[in-house]
N, C-alpha and C positions, 0 to 999 in steps of 0.2 A: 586716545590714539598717541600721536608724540608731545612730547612735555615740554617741548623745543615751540617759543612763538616764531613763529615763520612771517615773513615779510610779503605780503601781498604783489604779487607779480602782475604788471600788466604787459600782455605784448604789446608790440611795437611794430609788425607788419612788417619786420625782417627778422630772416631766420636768425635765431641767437647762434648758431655752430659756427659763427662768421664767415660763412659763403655768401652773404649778401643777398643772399635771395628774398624775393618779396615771397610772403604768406599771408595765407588766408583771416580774416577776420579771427580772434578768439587764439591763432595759432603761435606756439613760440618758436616750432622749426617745422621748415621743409619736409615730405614723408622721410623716414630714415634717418636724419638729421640727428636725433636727439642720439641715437647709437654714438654716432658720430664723436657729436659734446661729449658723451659719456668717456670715450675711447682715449679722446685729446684729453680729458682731465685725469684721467688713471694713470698714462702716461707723462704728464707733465710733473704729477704729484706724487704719482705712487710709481713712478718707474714700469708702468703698465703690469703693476704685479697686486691683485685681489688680494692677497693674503696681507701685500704691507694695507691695506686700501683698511683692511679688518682690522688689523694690528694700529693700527694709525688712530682707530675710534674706540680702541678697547676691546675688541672683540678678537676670537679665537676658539681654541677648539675647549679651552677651561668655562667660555662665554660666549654661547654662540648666538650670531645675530638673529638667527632664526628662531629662537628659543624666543627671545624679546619680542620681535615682531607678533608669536602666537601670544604674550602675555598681555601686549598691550591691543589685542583685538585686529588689528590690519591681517591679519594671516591667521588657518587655519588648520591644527590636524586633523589631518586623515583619520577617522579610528580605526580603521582594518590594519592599517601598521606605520611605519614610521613618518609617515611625509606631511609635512608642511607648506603651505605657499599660498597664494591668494583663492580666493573660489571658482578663479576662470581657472586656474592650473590647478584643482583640485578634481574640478569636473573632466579637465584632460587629463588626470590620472589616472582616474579611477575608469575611463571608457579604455585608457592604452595597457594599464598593468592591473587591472582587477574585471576586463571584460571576461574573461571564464567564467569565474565566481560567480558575476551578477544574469550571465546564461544560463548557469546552472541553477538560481537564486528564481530566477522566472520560470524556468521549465517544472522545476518542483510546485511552483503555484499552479501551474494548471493539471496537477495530477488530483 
């Protein structure tokens, strides 16, 4: 997966987004929260702009993040055509942008 050792996180039974909230056992933020973090840090760092966020780790449209993500296994393409993303949003793709195909895909099996 990534090549990067990561440092073992344990919560703390308060939300990390610094609202203070208490959470749940096992939890790092409040429901929603983590958007939140996410939001406060793009902004802080990246002038709430993805492309510097991309541009910032190397990545861009020469090297796209998404490309990496499918090499190093976390992510998956689609093969009916170009999409990439984890298997929960593979599964919502293929039921939101390939539901024809796969009606017609079953209608044909029962003839």
């Amino acid at each position: 997966m990534t090549t990067k050792s990561l440092p073992s996180l344990t919560p703390t039974g308060t939300c990390w987004c610094g609202c203070a909230k208490k959470v749940g056992a096992g939890s790092f933020f409040a429901p929603g929260h983590d958007k939140v973090a996410k939001a406060a840090l793009l902004a802080v760092e990246y002038d709430s702009s993805a492309a510097r966020l991309l541009h910032g780790h190397g990545y861009g449209p020469g090297h796209p993040v998404s490309a990496r993500a499918v090499s190093e296994g976390v992510w998956r393409k689609y093969p009916a055509c170009d999409y990439a993303g984890a298997p929960a949003s593979i599964t919502n793709h293929t039921k939101k942008a390939h539901a024809a195909a796969i009606g017609e895909q079953t209608q044909g099996a029962g003839r």
